[in-house]
Structures are given as C-alpha cells and as structure tokens.
PyMOL Python script that loads the backbone (N, CA, C, O; Angstrom):
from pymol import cmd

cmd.read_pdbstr("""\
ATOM      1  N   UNK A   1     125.284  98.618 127.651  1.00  0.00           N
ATOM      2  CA  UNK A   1     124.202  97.655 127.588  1.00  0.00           C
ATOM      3  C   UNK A   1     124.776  96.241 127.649  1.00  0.00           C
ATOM      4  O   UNK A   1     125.829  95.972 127.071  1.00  0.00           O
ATOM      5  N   UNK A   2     124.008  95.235 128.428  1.00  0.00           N
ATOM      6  CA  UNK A   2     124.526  94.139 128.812  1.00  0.00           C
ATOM      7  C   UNK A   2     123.900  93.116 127.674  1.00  0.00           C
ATOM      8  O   UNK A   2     123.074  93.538 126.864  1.00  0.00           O
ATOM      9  N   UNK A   3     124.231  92.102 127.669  1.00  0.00           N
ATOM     10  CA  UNK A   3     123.619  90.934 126.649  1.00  0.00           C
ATOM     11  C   UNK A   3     121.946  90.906 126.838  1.00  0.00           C
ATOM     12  O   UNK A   3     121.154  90.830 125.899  1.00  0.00           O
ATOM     13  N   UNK A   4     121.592  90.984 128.245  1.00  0.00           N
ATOM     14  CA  UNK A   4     120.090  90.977 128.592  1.00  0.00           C
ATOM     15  C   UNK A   4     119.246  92.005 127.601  1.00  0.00           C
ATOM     16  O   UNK A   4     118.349  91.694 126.817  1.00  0.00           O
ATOM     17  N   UNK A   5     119.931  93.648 127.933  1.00  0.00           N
ATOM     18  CA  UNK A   5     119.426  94.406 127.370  1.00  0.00           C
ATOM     19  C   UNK A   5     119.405  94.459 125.674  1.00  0.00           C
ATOM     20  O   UNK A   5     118.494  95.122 125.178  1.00  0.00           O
ATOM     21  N   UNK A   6     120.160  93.936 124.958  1.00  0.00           N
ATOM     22  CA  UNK A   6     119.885  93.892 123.884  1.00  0.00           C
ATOM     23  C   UNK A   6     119.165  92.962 123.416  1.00  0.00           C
ATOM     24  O   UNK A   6     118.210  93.356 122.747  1.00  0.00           O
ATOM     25  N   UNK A   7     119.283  91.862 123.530  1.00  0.00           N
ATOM     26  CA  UNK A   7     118.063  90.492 123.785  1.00  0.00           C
ATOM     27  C   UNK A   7     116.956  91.470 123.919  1.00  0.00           C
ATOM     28  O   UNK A   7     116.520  91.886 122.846  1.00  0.00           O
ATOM     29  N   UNK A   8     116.260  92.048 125.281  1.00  0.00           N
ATOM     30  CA  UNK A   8     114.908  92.568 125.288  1.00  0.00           C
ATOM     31  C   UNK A   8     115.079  93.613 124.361  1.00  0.00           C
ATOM     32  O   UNK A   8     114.064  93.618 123.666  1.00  0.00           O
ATOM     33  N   UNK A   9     115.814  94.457 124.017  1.00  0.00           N
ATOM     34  CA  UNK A   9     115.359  95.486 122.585  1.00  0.00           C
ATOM     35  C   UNK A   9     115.288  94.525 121.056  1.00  0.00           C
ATOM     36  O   UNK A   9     114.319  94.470 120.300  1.00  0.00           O
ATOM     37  N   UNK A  10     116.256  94.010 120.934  1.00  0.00           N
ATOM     38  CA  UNK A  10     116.097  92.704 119.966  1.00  0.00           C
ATOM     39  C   UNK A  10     114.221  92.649 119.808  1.00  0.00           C
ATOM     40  O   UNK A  10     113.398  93.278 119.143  1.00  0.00           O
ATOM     41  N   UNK A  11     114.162  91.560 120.796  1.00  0.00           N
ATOM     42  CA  UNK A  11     112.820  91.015 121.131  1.00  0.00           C
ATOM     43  C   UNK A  11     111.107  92.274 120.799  1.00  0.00           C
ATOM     44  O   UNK A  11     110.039  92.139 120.203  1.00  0.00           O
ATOM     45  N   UNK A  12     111.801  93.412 121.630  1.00  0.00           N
ATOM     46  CA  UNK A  12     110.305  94.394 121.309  1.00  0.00           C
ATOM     47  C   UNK A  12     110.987  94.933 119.730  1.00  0.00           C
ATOM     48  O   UNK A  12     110.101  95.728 119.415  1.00  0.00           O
ATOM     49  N   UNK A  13     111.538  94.958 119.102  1.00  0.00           N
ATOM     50  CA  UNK A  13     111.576  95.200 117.815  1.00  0.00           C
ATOM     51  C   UNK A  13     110.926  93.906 116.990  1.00  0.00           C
ATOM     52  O   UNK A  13     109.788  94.272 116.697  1.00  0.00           O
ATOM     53  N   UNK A  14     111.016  93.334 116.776  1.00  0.00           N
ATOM     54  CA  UNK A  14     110.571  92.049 116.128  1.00  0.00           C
ATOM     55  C   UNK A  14     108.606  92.486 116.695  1.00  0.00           C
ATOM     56  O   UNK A  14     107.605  92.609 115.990  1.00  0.00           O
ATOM     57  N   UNK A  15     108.733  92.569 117.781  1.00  0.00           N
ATOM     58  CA  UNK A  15     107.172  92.455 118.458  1.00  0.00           C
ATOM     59  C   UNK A  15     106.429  93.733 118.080  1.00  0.00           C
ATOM     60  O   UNK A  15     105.257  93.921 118.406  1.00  0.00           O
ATOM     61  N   UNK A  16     107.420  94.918 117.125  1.00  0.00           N
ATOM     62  CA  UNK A  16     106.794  95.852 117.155  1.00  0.00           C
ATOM     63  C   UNK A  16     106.285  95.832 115.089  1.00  0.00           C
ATOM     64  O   UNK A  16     105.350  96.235 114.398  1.00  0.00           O
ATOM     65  N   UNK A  17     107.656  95.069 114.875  1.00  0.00           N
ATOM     66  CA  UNK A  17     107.592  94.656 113.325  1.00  0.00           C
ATOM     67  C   UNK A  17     106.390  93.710 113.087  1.00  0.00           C
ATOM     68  O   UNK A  17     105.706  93.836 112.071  1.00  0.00           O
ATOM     69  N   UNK A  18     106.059  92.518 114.260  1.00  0.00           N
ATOM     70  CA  UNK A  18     105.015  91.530 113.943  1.00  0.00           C
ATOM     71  C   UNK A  18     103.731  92.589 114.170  1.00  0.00           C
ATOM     72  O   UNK A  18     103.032  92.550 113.157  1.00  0.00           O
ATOM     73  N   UNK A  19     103.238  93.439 115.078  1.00  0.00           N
ATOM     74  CA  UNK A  19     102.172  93.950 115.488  1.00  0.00           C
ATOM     75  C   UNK A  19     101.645  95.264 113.847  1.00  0.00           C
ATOM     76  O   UNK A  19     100.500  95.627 113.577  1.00  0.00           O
ATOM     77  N   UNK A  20     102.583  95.542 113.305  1.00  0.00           N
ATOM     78  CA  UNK A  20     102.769  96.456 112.398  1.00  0.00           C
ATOM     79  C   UNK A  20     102.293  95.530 111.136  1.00  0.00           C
ATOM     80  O   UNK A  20     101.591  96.120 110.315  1.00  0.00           O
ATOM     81  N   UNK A  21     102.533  94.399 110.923  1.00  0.00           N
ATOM     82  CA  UNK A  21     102.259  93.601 109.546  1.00  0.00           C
ATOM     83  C   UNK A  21     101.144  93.098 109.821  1.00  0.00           C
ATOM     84  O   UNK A  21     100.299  93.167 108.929  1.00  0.00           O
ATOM     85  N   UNK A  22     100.795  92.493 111.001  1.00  0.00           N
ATOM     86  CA  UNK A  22      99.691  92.118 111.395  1.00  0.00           C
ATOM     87  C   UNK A  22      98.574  92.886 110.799  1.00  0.00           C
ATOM     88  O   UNK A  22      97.984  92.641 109.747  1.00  0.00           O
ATOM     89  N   UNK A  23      98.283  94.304 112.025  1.00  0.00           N
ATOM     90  CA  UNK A  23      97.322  95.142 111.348  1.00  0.00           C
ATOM     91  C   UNK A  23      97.458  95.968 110.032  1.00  0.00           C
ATOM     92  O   UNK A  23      96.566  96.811 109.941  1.00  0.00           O
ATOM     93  N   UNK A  24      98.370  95.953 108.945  1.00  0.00           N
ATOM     94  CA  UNK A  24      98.288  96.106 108.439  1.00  0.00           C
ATOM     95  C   UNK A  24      97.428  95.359 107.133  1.00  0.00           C
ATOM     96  O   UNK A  24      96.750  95.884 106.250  1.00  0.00           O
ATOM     97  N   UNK A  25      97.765  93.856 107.409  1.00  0.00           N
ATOM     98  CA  UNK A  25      96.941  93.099 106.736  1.00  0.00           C
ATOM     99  C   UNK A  25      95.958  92.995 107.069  1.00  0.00           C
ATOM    100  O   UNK A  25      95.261  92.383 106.259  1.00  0.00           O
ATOM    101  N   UNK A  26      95.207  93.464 108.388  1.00  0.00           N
ATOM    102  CA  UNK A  26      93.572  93.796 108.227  1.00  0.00           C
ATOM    103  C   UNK A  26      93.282  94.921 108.180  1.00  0.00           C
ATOM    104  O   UNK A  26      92.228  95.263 108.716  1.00  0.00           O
ATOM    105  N   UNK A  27      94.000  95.766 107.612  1.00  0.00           N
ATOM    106  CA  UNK A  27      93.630  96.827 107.167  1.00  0.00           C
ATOM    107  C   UNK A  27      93.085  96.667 105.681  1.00  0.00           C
ATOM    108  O   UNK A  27      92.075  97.170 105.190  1.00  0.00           O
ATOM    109  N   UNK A  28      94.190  95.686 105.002  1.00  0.00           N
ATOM    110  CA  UNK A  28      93.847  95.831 103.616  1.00  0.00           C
ATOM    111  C   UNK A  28      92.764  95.072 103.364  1.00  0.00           C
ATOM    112  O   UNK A  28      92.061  95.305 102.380  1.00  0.00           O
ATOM    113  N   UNK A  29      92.439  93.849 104.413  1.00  0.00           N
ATOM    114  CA  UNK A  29      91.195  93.006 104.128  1.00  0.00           C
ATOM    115  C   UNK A  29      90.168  94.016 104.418  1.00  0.00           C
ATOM    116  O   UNK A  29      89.960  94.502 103.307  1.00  0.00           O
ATOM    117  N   UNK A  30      89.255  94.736 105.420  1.00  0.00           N
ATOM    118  CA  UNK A  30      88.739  96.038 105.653  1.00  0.00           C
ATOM    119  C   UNK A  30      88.345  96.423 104.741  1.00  0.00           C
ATOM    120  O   UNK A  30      87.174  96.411 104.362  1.00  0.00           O
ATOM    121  N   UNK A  31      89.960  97.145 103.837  1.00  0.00           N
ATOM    122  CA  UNK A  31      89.562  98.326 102.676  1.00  0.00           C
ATOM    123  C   UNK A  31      88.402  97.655 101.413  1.00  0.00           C
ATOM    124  O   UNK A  31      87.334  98.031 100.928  1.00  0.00           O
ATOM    125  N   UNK A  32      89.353  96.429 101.236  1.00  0.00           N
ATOM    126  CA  UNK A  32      89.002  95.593 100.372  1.00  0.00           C
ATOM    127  C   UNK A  32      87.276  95.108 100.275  1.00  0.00           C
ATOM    128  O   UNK A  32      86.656  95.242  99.220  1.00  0.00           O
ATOM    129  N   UNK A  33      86.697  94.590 101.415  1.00  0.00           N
ATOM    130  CA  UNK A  33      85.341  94.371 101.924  1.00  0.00           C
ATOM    131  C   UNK A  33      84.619  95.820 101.559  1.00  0.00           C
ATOM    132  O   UNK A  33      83.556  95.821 100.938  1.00  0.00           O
ATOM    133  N   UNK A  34      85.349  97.234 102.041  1.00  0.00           N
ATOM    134  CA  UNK A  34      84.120  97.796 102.070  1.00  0.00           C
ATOM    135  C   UNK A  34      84.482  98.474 100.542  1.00  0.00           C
ATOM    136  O   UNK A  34      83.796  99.432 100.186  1.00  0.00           O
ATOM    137  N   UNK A  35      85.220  98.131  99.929  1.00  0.00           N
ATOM    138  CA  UNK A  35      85.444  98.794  98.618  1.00  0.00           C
ATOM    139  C   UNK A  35      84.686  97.837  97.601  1.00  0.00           C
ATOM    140  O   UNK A  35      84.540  98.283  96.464  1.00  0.00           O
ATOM    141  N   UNK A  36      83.992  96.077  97.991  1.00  0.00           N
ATOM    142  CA  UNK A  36      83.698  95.770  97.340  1.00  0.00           C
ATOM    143  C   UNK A  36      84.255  94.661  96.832  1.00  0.00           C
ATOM    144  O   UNK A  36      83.633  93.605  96.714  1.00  0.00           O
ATOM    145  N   UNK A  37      85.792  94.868  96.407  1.00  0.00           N
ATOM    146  CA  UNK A  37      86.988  94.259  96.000  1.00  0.00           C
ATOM    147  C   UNK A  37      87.121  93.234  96.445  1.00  0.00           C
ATOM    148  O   UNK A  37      87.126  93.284  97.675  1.00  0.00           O
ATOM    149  N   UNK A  38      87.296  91.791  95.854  1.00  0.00           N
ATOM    150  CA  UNK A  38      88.029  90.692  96.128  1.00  0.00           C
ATOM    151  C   UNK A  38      89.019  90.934  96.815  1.00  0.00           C
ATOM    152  O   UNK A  38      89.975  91.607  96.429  1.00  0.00           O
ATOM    153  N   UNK A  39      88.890  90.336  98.077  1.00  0.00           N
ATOM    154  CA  UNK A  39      89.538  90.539  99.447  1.00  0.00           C
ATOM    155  C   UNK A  39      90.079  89.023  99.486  1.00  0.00           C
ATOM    156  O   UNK A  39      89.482  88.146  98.863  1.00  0.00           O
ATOM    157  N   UNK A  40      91.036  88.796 100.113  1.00  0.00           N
ATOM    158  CA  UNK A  40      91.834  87.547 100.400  1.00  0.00           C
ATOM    159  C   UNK A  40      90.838  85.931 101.289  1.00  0.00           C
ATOM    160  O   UNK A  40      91.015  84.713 101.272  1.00  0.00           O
ATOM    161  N   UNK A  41      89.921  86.780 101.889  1.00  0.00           N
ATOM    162  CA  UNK A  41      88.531  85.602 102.550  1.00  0.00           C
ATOM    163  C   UNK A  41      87.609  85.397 101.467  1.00  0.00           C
ATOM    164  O   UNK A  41      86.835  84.450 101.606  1.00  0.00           O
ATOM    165  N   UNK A  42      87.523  86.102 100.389  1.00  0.00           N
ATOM    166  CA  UNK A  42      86.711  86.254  99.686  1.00  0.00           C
ATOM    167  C   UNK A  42      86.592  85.145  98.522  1.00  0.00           C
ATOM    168  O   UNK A  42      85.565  84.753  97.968  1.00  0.00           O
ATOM    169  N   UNK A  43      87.965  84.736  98.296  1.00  0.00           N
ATOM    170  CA  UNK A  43      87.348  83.852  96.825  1.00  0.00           C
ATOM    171  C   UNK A  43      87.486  84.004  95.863  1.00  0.00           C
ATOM    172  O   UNK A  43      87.047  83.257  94.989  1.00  0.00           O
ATOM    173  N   UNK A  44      88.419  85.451  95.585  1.00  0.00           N
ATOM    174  CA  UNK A  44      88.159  86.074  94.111  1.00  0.00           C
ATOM    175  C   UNK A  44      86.917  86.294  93.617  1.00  0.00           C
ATOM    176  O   UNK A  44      86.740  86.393  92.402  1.00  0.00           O
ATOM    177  N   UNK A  45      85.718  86.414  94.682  1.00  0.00           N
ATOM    178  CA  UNK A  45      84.599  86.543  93.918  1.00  0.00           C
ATOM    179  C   UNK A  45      83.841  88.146  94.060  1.00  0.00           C
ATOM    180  O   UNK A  45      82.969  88.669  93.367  1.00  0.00           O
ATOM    181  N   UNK A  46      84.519  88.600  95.159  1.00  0.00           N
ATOM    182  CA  UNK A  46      83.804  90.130  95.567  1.00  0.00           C
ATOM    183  C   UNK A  46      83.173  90.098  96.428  1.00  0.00           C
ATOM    184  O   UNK A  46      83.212  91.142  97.078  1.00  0.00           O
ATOM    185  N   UNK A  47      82.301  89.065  96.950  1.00  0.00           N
ATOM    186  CA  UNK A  47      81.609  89.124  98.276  1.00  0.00           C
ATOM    187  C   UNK A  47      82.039  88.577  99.550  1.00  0.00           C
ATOM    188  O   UNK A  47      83.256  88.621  99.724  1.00  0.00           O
ATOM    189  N   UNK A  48      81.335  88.066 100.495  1.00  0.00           N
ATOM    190  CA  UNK A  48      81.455  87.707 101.607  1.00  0.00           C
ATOM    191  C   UNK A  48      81.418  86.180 101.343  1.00  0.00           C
ATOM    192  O   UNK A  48      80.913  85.600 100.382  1.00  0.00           O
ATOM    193  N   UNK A  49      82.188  85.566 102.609  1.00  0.00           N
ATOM    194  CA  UNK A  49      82.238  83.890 102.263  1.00  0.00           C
ATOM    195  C   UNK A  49      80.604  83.321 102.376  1.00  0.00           C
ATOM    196  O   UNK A  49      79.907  83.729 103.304  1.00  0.00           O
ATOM    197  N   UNK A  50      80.274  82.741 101.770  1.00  0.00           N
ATOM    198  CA  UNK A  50      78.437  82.327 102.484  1.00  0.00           C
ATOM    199  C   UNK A  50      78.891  81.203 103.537  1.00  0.00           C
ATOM    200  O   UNK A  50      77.900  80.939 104.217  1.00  0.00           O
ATOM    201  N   UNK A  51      79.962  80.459 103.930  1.00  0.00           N
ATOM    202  CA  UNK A  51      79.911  79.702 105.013  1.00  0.00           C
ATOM    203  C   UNK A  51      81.472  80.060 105.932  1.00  0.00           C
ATOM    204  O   UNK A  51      82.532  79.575 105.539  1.00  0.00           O
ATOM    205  N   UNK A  52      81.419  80.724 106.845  1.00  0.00           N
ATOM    206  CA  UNK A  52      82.896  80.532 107.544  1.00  0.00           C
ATOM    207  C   UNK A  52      82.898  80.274 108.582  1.00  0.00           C
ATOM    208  O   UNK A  52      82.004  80.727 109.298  1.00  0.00           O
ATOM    209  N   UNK A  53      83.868  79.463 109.099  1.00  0.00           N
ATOM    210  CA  UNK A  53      83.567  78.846 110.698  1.00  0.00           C
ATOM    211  C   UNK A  53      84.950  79.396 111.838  1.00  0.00           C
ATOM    212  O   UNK A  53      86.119  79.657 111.553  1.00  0.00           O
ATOM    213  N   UNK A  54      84.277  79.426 113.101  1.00  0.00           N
ATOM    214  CA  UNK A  54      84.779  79.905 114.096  1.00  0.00           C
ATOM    215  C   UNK A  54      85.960  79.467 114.681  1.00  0.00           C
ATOM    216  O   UNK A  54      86.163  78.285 114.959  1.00  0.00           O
ATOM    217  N   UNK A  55      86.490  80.074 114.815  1.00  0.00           N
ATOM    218  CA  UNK A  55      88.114  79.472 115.221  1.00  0.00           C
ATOM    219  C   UNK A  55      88.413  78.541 116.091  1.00  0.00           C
ATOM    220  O   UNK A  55      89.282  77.686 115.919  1.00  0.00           O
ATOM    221  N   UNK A  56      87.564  78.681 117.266  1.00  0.00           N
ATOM    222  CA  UNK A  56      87.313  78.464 118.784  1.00  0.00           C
ATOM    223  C   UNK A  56      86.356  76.869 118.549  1.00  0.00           C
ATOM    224  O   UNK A  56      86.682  75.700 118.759  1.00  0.00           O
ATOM    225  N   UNK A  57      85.251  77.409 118.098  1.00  0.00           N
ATOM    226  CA  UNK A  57      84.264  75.706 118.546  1.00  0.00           C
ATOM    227  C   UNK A  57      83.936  75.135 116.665  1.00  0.00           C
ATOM    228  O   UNK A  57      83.253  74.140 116.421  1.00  0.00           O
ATOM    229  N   UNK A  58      84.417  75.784 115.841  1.00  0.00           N
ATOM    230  CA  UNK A  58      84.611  75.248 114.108  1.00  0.00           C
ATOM    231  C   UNK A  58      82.935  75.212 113.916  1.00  0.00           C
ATOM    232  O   UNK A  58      82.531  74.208 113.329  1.00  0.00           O
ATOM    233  N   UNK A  59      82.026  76.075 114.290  1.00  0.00           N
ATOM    234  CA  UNK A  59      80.589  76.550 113.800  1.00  0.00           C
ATOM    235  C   UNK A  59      80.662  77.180 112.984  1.00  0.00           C
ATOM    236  O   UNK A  59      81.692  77.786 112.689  1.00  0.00           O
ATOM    237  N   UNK A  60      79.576  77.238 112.350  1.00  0.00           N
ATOM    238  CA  UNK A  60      79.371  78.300 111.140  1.00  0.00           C
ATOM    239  C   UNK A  60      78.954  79.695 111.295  1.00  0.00           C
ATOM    240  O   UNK A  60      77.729  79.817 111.316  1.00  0.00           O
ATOM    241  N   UNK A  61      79.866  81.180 111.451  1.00  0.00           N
ATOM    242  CA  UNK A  61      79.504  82.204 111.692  1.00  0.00           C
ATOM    243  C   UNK A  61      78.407  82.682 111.024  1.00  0.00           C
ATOM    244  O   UNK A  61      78.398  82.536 109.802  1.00  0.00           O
ATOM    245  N   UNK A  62      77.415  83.257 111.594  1.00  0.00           N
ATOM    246  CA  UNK A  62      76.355  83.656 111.164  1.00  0.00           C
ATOM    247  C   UNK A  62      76.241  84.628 110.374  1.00  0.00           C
ATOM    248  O   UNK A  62      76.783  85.684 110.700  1.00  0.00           O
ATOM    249  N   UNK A  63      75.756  84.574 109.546  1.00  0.00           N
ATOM    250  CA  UNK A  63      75.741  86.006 107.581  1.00  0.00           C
ATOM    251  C   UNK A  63      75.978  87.230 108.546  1.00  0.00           C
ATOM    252  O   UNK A  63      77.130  87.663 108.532  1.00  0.00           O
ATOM    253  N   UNK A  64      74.966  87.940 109.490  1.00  0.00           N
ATOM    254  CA  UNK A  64      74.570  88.691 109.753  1.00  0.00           C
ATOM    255  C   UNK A  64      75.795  89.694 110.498  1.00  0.00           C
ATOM    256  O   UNK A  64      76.040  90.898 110.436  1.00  0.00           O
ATOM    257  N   UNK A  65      76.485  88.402 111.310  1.00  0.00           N
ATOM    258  CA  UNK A  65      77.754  89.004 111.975  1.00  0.00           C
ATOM    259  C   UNK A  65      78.860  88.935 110.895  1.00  0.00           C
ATOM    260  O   UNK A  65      79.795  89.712 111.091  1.00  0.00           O
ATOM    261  N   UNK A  66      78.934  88.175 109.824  1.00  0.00           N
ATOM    262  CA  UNK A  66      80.124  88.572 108.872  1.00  0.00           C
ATOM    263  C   UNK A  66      79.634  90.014 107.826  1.00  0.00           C
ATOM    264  O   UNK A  66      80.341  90.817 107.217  1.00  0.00           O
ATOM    265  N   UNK A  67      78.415  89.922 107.926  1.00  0.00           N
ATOM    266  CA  UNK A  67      77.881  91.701 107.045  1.00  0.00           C
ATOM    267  C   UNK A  67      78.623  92.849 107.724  1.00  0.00           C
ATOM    268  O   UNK A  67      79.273  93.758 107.207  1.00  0.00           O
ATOM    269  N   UNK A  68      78.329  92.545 109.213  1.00  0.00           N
ATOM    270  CA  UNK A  68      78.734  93.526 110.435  1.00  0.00           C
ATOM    271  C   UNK A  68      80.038  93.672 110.525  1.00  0.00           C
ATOM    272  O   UNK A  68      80.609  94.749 110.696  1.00  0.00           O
ATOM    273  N   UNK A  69      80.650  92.405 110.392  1.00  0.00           N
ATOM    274  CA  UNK A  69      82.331  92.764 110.876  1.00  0.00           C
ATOM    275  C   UNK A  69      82.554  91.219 109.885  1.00  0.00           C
ATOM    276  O   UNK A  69      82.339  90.057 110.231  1.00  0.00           O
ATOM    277  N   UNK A  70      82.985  91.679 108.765  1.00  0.00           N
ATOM    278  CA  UNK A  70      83.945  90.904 107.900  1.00  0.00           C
ATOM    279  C   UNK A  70      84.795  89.829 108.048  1.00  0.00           C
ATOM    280  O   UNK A  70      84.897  88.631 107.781  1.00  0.00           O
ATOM    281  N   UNK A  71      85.649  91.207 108.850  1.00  0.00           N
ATOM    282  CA  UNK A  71      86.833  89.945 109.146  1.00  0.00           C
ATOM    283  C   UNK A  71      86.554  88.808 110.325  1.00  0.00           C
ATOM    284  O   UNK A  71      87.406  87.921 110.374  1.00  0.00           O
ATOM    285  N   UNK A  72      85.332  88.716 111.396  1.00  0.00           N
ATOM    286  CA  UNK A  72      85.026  88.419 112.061  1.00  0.00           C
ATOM    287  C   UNK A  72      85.501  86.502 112.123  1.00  0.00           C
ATOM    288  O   UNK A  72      84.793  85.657 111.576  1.00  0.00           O
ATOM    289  N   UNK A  73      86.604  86.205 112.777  1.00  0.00           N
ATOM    290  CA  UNK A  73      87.372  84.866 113.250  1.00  0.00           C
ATOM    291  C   UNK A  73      86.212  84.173 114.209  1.00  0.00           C
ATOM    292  O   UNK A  73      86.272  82.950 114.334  1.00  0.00           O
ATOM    293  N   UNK A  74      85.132  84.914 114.910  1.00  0.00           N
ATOM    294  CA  UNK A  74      85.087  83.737 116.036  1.00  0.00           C
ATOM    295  C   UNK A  74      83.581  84.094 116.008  1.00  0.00           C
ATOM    296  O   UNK A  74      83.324  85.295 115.932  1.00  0.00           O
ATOM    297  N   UNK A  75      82.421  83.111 116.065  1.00  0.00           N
ATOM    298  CA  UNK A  75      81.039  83.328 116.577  1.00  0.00           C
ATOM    299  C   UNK A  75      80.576  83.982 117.422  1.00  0.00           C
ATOM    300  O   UNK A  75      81.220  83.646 118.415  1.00  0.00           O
ATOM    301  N   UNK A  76      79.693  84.901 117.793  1.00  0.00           N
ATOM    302  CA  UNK A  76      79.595  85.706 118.599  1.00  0.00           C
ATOM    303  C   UNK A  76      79.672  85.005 120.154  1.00  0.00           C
ATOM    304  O   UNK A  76      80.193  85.480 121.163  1.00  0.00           O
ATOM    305  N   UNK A  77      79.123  83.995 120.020  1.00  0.00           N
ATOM    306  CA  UNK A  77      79.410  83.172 121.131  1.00  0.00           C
ATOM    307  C   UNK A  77      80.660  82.950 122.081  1.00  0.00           C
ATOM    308  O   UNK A  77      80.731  82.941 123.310  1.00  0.00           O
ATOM    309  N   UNK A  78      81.591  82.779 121.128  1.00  0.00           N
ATOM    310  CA  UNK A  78      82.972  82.199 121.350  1.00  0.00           C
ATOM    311  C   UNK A  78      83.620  83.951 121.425  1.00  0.00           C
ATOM    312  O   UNK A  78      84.394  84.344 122.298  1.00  0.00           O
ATOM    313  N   UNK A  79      83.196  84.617 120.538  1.00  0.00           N
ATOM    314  CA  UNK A  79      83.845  86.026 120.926  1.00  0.00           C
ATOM    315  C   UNK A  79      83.265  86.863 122.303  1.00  0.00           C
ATOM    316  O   UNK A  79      84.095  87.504 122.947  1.00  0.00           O
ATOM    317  N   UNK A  80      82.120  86.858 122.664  1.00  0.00           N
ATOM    318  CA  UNK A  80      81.863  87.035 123.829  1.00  0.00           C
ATOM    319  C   UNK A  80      82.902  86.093 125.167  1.00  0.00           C
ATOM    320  O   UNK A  80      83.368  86.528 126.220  1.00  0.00           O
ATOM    321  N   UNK A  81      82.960  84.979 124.681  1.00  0.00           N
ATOM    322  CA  UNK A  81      83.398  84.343 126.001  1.00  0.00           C
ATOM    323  C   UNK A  81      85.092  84.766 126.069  1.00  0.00           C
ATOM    324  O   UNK A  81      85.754  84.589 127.092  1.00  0.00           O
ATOM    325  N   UNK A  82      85.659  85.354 124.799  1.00  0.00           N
ATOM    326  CA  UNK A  82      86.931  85.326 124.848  1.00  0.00           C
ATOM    327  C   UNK A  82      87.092  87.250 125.506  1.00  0.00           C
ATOM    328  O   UNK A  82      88.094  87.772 125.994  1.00  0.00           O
ATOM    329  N   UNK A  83      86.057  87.726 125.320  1.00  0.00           N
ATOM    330  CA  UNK A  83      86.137  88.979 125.959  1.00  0.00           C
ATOM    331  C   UNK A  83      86.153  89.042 127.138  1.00  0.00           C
ATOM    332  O   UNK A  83      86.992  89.656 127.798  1.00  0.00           O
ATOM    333  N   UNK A  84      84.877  88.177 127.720  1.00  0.00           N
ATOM    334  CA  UNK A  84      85.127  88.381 128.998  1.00  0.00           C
ATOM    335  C   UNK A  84      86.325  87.771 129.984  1.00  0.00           C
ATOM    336  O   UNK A  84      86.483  88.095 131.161  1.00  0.00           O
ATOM    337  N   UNK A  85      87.040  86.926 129.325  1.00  0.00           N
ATOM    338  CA  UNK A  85      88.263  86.058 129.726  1.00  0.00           C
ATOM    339  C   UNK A  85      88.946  86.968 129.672  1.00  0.00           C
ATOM    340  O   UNK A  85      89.542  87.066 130.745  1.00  0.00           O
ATOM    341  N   UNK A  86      89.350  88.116 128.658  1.00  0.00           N
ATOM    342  CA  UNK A  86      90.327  89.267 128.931  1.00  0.00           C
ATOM    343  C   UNK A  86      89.932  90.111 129.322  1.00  0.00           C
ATOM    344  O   UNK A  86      90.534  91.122 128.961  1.00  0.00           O
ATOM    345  N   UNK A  87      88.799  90.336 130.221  1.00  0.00           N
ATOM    346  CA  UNK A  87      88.102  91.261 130.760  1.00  0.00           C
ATOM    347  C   UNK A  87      89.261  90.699 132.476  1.00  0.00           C
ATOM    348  O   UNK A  87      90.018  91.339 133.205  1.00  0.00           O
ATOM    349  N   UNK A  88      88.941  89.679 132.460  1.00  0.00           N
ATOM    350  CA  UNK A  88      88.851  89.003 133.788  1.00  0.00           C
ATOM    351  C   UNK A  88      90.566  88.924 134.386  1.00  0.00           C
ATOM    352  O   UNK A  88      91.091  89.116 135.483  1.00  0.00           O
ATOM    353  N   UNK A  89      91.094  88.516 132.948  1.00  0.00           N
ATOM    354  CA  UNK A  89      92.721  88.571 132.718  1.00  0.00           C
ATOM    355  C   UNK A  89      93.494  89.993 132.956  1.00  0.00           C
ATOM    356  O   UNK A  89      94.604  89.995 133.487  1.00  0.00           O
ATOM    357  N   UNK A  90      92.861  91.189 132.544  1.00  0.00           N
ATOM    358  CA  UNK A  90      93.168  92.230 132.152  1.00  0.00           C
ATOM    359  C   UNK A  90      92.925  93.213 133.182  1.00  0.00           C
ATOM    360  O   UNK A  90      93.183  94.399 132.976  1.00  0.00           O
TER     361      UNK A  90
END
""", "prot")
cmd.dss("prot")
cmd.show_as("cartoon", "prot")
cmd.util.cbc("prot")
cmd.orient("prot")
C-alpha cells in the first residue's frame, strides 16, 4: 500500500467513526422524545421545545411538524426544497 492508499483508508475510517456517533446521537434524542424523557432539545423539561427555528431560513417550525418528527432541523418548506435538491443531485 502506497501513501495514497492509506490516506483514503485513514479518511473512510474517521467517515465511518463520524457517521456512527452521529446517528447514534439521534438515536438517543428519538428514544428520549418518545420515552417522554428530557431529551437534549428539550430543556430539562420533558416536552417538546414550544418555539424552534429552521436551520435554512431561521422560521419558527411549526408544533405540528415537531409532534411528527422531533428532531425535525428544517421547516417543511426548507425541507422539501432540500429534498428535491438531492433528488436532482442524486
């Protein structure tokens, strides 16, 4: 193996360690939401945030879509448009 090749195994190890911690920590936010449990978005309080805003245009996600999907980062708006961008990408 040449310097290249260990560089790219290097590289997808790290990418396989980041992808692994990643979902793991929304796993535990998940468990946490549907167990009830003070979850890390939460507040220490047990529920859902009453105001959280979108990553993309900084609006206020709507109750209805954080009931639905918790962990939900982006307004349905802004998550639609980012789908179809990796629809289009992909």
């Amino acid at each position: 193996m040449d310097e290249i090749d260990v560089a790219q195994q290097n590289d997808e190890l790290f990418r396989q360690s980041a992808l692994k911690a990643h979902y793991a920590g929304r796993q535990n936010t998940a468990m946490t939401a549907k167990s009830g449990k003070a979850g890390p978005s939460s507040g220490g309080r047990g529920t859902l945030p009453r105001h959280k805003a979108c990553c993309d245009c900084g609006e206020k996600i709507e109750t209805a879509r954080l009931k639905a999907m918790p962990n939900a980062v982006r307004c349905i708006g802004c998550q639609e448009k980012k789908e179809r961008r990796d629809r289009s990408l992909g």
